[in-house]
Structures are given as C-alpha cells and as structure tokens.
C-alpha positions as CSV (number, residue, x, y, z in Angstrom):
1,X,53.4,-10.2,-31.8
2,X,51.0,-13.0,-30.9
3,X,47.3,-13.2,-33.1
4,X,45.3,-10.7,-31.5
5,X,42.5,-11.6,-29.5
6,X,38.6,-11.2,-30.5
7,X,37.3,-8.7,-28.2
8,X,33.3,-8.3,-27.9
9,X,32.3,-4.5,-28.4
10,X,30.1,-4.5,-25.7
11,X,31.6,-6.2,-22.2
12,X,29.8,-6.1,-18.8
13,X,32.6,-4.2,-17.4
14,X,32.5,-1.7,-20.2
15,X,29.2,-1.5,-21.1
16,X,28.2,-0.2,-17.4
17,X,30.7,1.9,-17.0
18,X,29.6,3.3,-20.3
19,X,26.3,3.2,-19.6
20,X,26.5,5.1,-15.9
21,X,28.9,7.5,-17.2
22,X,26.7,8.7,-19.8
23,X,23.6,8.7,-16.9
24,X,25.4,10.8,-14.5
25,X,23.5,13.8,-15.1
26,X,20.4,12.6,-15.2
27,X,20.0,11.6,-11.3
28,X,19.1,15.6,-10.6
29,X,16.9,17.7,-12.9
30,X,18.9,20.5,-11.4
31,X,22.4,19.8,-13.3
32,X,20.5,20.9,-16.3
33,X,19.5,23.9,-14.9
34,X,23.1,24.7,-13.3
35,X,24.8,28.2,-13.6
36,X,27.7,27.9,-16.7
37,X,28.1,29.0,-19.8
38,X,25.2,28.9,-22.0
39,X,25.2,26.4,-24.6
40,X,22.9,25.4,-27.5
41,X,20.4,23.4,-26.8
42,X,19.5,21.9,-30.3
43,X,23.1,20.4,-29.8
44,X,22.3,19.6,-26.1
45,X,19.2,17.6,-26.8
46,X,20.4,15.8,-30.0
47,X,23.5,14.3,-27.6
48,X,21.2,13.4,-25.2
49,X,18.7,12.0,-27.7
50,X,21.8,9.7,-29.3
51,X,22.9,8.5,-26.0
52,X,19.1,7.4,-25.4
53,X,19.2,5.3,-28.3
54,X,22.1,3.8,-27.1
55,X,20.4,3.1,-23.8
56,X,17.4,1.5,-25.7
57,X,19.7,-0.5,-27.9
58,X,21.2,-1.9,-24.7
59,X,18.4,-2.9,-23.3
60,X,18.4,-6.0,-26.1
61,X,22.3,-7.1,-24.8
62,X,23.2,-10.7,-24.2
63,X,24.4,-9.5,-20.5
64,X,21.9,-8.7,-17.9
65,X,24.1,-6.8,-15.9
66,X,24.2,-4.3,-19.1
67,X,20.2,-4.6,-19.7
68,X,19.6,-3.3,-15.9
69,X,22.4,-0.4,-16.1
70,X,20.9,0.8,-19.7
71,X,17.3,0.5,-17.7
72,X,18.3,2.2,-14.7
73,X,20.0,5.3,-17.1
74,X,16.7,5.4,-18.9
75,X,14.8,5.9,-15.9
76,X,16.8,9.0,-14.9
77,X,16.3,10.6,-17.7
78,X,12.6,9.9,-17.9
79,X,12.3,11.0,-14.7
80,X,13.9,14.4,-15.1
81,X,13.1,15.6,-18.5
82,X,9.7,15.5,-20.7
83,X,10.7,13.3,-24.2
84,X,7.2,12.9,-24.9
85,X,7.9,13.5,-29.0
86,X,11.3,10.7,-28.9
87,X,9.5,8.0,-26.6
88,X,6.2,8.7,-29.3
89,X,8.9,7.1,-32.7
90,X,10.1,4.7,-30.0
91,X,7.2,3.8,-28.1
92,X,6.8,0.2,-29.1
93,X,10.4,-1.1,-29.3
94,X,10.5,0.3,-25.3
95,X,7.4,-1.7,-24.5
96,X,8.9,-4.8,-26.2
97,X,12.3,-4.4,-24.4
98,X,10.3,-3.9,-21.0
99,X,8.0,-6.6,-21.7
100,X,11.3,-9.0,-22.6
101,X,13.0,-8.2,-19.0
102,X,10.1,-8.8,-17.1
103,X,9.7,-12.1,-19.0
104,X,12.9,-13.3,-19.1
105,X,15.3,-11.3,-16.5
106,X,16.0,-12.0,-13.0
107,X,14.7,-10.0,-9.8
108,X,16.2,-6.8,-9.8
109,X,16.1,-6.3,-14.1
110,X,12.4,-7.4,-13.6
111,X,12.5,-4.2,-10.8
112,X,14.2,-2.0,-12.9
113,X,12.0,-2.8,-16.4
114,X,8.5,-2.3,-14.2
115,X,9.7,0.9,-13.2
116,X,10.8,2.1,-16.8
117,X,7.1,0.7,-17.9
118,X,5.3,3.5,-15.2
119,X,7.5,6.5,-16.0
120,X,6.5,5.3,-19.8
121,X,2.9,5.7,-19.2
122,X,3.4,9.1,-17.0
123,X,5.8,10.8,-20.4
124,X,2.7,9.4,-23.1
125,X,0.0,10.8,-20.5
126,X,-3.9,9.5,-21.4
127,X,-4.5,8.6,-24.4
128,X,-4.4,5.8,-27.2
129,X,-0.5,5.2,-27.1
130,X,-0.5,4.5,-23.3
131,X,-3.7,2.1,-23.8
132,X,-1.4,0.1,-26.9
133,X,1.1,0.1,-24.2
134,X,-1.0,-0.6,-21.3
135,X,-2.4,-3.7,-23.4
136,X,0.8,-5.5,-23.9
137,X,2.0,-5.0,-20.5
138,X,-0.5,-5.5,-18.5
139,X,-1.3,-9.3,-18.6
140,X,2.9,-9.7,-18.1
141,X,2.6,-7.7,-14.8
142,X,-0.2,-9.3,-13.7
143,X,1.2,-13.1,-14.1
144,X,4.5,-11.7,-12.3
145,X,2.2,-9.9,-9.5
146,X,0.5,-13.5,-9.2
147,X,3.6,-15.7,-9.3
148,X,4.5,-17.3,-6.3
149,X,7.5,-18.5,-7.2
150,X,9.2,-14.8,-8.4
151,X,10.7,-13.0,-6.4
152,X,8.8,-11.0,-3.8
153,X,10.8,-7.7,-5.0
154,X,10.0,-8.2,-8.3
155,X,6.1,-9.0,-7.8
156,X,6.1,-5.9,-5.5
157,X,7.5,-3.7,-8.0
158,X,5.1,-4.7,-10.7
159,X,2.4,-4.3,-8.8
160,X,2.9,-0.9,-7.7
161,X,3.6,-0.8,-11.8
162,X,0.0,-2.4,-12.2
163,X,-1.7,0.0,-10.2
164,X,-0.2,3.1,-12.1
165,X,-0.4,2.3,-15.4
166,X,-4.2,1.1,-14.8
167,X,-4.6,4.9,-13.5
168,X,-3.5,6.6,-15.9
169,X,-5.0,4.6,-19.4
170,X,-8.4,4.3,-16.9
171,X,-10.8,4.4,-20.2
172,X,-11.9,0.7,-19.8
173,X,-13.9,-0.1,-16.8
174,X,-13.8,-3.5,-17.2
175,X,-10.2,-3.3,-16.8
176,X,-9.6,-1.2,-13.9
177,X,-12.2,-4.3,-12.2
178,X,-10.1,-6.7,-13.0
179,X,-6.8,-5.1,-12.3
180,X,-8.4,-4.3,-8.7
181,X,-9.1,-7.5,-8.0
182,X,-5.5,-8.9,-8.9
183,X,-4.3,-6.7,-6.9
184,X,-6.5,-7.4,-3.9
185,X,-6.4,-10.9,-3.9
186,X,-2.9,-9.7,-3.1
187,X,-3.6,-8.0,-0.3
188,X,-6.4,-9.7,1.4
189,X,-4.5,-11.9,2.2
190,X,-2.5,-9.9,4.9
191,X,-6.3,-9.7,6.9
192,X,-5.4,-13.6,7.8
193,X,-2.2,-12.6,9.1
194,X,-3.3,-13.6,12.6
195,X,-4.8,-16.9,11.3
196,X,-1.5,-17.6,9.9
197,X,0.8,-19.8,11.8
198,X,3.7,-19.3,9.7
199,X,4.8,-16.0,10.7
200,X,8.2,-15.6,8.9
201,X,5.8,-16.4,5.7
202,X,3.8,-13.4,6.4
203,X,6.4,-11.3,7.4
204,X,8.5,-11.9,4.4
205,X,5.1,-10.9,2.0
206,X,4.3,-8.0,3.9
207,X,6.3,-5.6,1.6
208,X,4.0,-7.0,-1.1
209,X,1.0,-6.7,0.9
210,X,2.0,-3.0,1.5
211,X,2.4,-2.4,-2.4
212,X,-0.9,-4.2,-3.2
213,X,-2.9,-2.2,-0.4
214,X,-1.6,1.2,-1.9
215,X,-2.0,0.8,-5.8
216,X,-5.6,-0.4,-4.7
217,X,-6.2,2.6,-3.1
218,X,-5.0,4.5,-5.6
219,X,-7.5,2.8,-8.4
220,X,-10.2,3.2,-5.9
221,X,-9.7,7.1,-6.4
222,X,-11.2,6.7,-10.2
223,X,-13.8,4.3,-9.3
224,X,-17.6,5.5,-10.1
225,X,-19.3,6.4,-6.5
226,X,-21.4,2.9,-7.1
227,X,-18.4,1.1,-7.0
228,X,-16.8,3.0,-4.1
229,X,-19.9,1.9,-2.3
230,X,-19.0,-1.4,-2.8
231,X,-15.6,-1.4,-1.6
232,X,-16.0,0.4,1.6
233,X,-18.9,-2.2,2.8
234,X,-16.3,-4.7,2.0
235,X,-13.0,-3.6,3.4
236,X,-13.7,-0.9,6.3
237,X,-14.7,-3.5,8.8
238,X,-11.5,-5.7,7.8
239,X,-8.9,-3.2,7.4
240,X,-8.7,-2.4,11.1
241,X,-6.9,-5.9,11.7
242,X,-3.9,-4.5,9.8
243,X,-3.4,-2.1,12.2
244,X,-1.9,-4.3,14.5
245,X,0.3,-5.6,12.2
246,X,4.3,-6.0,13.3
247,X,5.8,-3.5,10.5
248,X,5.2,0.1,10.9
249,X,4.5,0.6,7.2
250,X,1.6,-1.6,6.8
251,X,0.5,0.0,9.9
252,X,0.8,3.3,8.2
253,X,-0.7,1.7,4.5
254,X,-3.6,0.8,6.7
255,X,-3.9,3.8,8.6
256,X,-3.7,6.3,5.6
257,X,-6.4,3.6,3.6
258,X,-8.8,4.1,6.2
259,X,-8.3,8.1,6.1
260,X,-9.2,7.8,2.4
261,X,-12.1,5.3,2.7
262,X,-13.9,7.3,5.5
263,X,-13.2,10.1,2.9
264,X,-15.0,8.8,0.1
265,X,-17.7,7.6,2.3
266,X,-18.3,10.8,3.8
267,X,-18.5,12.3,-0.1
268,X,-21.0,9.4,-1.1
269,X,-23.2,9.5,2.1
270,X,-23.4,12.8,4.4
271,X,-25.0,10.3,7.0
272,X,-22.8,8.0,6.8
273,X,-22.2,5.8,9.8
274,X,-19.9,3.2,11.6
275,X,-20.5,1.0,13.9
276,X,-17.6,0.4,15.4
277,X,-16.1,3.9,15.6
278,X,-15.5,4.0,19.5
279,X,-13.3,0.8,19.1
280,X,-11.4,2.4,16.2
281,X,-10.5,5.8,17.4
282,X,-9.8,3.9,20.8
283,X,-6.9,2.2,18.4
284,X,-6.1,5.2,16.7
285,X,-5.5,6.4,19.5
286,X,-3.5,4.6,20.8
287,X,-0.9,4.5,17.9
288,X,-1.0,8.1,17.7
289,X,0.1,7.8,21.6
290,X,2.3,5.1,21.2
291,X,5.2,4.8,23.7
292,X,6.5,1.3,24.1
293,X,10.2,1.2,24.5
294,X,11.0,-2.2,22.7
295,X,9.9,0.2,19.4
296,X,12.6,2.6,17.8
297,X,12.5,5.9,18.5
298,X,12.1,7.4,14.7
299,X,9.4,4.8,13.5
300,X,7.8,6.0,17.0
301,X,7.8,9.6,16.0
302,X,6.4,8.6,12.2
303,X,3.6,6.5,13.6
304,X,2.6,9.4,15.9
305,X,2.7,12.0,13.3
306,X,0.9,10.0,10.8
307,X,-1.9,8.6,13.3
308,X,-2.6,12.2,14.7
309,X,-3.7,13.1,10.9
310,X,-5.7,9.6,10.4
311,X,-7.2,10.4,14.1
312,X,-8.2,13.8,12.9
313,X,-9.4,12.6,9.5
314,X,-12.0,9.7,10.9
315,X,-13.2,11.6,14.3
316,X,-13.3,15.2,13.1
317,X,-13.3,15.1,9.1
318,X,-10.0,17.3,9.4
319,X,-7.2,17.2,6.9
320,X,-4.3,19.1,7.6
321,X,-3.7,20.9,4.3
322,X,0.1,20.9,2.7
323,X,1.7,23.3,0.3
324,X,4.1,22.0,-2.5
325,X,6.2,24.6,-4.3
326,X,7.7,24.2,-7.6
327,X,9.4,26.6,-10.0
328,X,6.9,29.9,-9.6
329,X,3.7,27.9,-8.9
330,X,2.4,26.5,-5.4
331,X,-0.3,23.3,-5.2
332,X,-2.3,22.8,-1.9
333,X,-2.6,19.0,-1.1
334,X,-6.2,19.9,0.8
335,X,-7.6,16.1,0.8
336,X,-6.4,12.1,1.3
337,X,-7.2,11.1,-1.9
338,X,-5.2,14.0,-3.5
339,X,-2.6,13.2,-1.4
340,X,-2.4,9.4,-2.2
341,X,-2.1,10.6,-5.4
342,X,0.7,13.1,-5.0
343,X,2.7,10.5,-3.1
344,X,2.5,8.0,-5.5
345,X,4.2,9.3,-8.3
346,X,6.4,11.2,-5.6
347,X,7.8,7.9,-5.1
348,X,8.4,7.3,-9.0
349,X,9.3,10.1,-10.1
350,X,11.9,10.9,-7.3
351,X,13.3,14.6,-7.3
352,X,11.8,14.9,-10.7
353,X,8.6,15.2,-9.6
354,X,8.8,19.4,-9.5
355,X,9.8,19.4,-13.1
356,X,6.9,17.1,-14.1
357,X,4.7,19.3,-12.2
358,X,5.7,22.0,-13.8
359,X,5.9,20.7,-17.8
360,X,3.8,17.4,-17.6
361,X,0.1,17.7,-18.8
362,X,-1.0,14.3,-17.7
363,X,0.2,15.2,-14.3
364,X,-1.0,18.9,-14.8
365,X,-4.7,17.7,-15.4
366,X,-5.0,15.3,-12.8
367,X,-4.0,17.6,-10.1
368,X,-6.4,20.4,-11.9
369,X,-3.3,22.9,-12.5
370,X,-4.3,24.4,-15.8
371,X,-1.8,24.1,-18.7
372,X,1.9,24.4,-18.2
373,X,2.8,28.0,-17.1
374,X,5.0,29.1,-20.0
375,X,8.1,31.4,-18.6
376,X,10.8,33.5,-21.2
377,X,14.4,33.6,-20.4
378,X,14.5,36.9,-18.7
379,X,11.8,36.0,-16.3
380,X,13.6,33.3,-15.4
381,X,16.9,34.4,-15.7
382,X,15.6,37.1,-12.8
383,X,13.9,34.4,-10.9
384,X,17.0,32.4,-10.6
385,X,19.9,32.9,-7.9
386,X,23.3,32.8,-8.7
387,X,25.8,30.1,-7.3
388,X,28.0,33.2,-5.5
389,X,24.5,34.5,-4.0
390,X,23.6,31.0,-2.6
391,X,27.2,31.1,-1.1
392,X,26.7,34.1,0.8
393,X,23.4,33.2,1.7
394,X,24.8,30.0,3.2
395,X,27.6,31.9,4.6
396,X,25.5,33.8,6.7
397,X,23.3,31.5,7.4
398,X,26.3,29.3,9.1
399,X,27.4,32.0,11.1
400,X,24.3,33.0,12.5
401,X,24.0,29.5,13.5
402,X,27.1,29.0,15.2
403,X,26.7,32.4,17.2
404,X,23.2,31.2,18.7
405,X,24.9,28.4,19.6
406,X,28.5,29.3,21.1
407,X,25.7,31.6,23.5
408,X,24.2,28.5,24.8
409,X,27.2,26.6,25.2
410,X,28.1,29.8,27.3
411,X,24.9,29.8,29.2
412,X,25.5,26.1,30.2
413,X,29.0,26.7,30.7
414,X,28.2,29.4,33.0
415,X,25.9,27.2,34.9
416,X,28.1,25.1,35.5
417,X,30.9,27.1,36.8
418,X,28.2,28.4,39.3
419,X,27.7,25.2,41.0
C-alpha cells in the first residue's frame, strides 16, 4: 500500500533482454528460410520493420549497455536480409547514431557502431547515399584510427571500417589517397618492429597493424595501374621483414599481401623483376616447411597451407582456384585480389554472406555476377530439401560412418590379439 515507485521504461536489464530477444533470429539467414507453416510476408516484414525502429530508437538510450545490444541486433539483421528501401527513409538518423557512439561510447560500442557503419555502406551499395554517408563518417573513423589513446580494439575495428567504406563510395581519388595513407602510417610502423625495443608495445599493436595492412591492400585493388606502380616500388622490398614477425597472422597478412603485390606487378609489367627473389622464396619456403616444436600444432598446419599458395603465387604465378556455392549459382575465386576481396566482406558479413551473394547488387557487380538470379516458388520449393529428408540423409550417413569404423577397431583389435 506504500506510493509506488517511478520505474524508467527502458532499464539495462530489460532493455537487453528485450533487445536480444527480438534479435534471436537474425544470427542465421537460414531461420527465415526454415521448413513451417507458410506465413505472410507483408505481415512478416512489417514486424520486423517495427522492431528495427525500435533498435534504431535505442541506439539514442542514456545506457550504453542498451546502445551496444540495439547495435549488435542491427547488425544481424543487416547482415542477413537486404533493407535497402527502410535503411534509404532512415539513412541519416543511422549515420548520426553511429557517428554519436564512436564519438562518445567506450571500446566495445565504438566496435559495435563501426561495424554497423560497413554493413550500412554494403545495403546502400555505390552511389550518392553511401558518399553522404561516407562523408560524415569518415573523418570520425580516421581520428579514432589515429588516436593513441583509444583503445586498440576500437581503432582496429574502424580501420578495417575505413578501408571498406572507402571501397565501396571509391568515386573520389583524392580520398581513397588520403584514406591509404592514414591507414599506412598505421601499418608502417610494424616494419620497425625489430628496431623497437619495447616489445610488449609492438606486440600489443600488432592486431592493429594486421587490420591496417589488410584494408590497405584491399584499397590498393581500385587504385589506377600508375598508382599501383607506386606502391609496389615502396612496400615489396619492406614487407618481407613482417614475415618474421612473432604472431602467425601478421605472418599470414604479410604473406597473402605479397601474393597480391607480385599480382598486380605481374598485370602492370610482363617483365617484371625482383631482385631479391632467391632470398624470398628461400623464406617462403621455409614457412611453408615450418616444423619447430615450441609452435602449436594448428597455427603450424595454417602457416603451411597458406605459404604453399604464397610460394606457388610469387615462384610460379599459380593460384589455386576455389569454388563458392550459394543458393543455385557457383563463383570461382581464380585470383589474390579477388580473393582479398571475397574474404573481406566474408568476415563482415558472417554467414550472411551467401544471401548477399545472391540478392546484393553492389556485391553482385563487384564480383562480375550479372544481376540477381530471380527464382519462383516452385523452383525453389523443388530445390529445397525437407527437414525429414535431411534426417534420413544424416541417418545414413551416421551409420555408414560408424560401420567403417567398428571394421577398423576390429582390424586393430585383431592385431592385437595376434601378438
């Protein structure tokens, strides 16, 4: 009977749970595609489209432990469904809100807003919108990206943010120079790694090193040949000292780099020549042979695998060519540079990336697949396999297994018996 209390409508502890509840089935593209009754999708989409708003609306909450859970639920469902015509009404109040927590949040809401900003870009595609969008942001990401004093998860997200959003607007030259250099001032700096004598200091930048390195490489894929030129006589001698760098990835960054420089150069000049080849395959080599024991045994087997292509690619201008399958279509990743590509938005898109593939124009265009292959029900209702078909499949599947391997338990079992 006492006065009752004032309770705010939105508190941390129910916002998120709201917030992840409502998110739950955005994490896989394929809970929209489950076998169930069918349903109508005017409704379906108008539900989802009100929770977005709600999301977005969030993103402006006094708690930052709400902002990052309403960020984090808008990346899932940017990720796994194409909202090009909602994000177009809403396009500015997003790149305010993102631009706000980068400015103002801590580490992991900076994380979380810089990753909202590049699936932004990759819904809107090329074109004036993402330029409007790219202009606001980018001078935020770039002072965060420069700013010693944030957080190196937060500098390393926003670069990798830097380097994607600069690939797809790519209409100004003059910016995809500058945002290049940020970004390798960045990364040069890991070539006086050996100089250093502070080694926990390196160690602890090498993630943003790594992040640098790779959006660079990516922007160098757009660059006129002129350019390119430029960049190879700069950076092929020096990018070799990375390779004897402490963490396996930047070993890898490095590695993968040089595939793709020796790439372009190769494309610009059909003579072209380096002088200290014999001492780089000689360290190719010698990763893609690598056997010391103080080294785990999994980062040994992805080193191998990895320097065996990057041997191939600078000694014998090989590739080995991959297939990617989504929905009815197949894309052959025949090249580095497509394949730096590929993997970077790979990474941001997650298990999305397949249903981009297939709807997504920007990403359509700039792996040359023609427009969106258009599919009716039927066709897809034939294509698809049931839930009780996969069971059986699996069924068999798990027997056959566990026969082939009862016999050689038996085989070992009567080896043993035998002596």
């Amino acid at each position: 009977g006492g006065q009752p209390r004032n309770v705010q409508p939105f508190s941390d502890e129910d916002a998120s749970i709201e917030t992840m509840s409502h998110c739950s089935g955005f994490s896989d593209p394929a809970s929209f595609t489950e076998d169930g009754p069918e349903v109508d999708e005017e409704a379906t989409q108008e539900d989802l489209e009100y929770k977005l708003k709600g999301f977005i609306d969030l993103t402006l909450d006094k708690s930052a432990k709400t902002r990052q859970a309403a960020l984090e639920s808008l990346k899932s469902a940017f990720s796994s469904k194409i909202l090009y015509e909602f994000i177009m009404e809403r396009r500015m109040t997003l790149t305010d809100s993102i631009e706000r927590c980068i400015k103002k949040g801590k580490s992991d809401e900076q994380c979380a807003a810089a990753g909202l900003a590049c699936l932004l870009c990759v819904q809107m595609g090329s074109g004036i919108e993402s330029e409007e969008i790219f202009k606001t942001l980018g001078p935020v990401l770039k002072k965060i990206v420069c700013d010693g004093t944030a957080s190196i998860q937060a500098r390393q997200a926003c670069a990798t943010c830097l380097g994607i959003c600069c690939f797809i607007v790519t209409d100004d030259i003059t910016e995809l120079y500058s945002t290049m250099e940020c970004l390798e001032n960045i990364f040069t700096k890991a070539y006086q790694r050996d100089r250093d004598t502070n080694g926990v200091s390196s160690t602890h930048n090498t993630v943003l090193h790594i992040s640098a390195l790779l959006a660079w490489t990516l922007l160098l894929t757009i660059c006129p040949m002129n350019e390119v030129k430029k960049k190879i006589e700069m950076h092929l001698h020096k990018l070799p000292s990375l390779l004897s760098c402490d963490d396996l990835n930047m070993r890898i960054a490095a590695g993968e780099t040089l595939a793709l420089l020796f790439e372009l150069a190769r494309e610009t000049d059909a003579d072209f020549f380096y002088e200290d080849m014999d001492l780089l395959t000689e360290k190719l080599r010698a990763l893609a042979t690598d056997g010391n024991k103080h080294r785990a045994k999994v980062d040994k087997r992805k080193q191998r695998s990895v320097f065996r292509d990057v041997l191939r690619a600078v000694e014998e201008r090989d590739f080995p060519t991959e297939m990617v399958k989504f929905g009815p279509e197949r894309m052959y990743i025949d090249c580095w540079v497509k394949k730096q590509t590929y993997e970077t938005f790979k990474e941001i898109l997650g298990s999305g990336m397949q249903y981009h593939l297939q709807s997504n124009d920007f990403l359509r265009n700039v792996f040359e697949l023609g427009p969106p292959v258009m599919l009716d029900a039927a066709t897809l209702k034939t294509m698809k396999i049931s839930r009780f078909e996969r069971h059986l499949y699996n069924s068999a599947a798990f027997k056959a297994r566990t026969k082939a391997r009862s016999k050689c338990r038996d085989k070992r079992a009567d080896v043993g018996e035998f002596f």
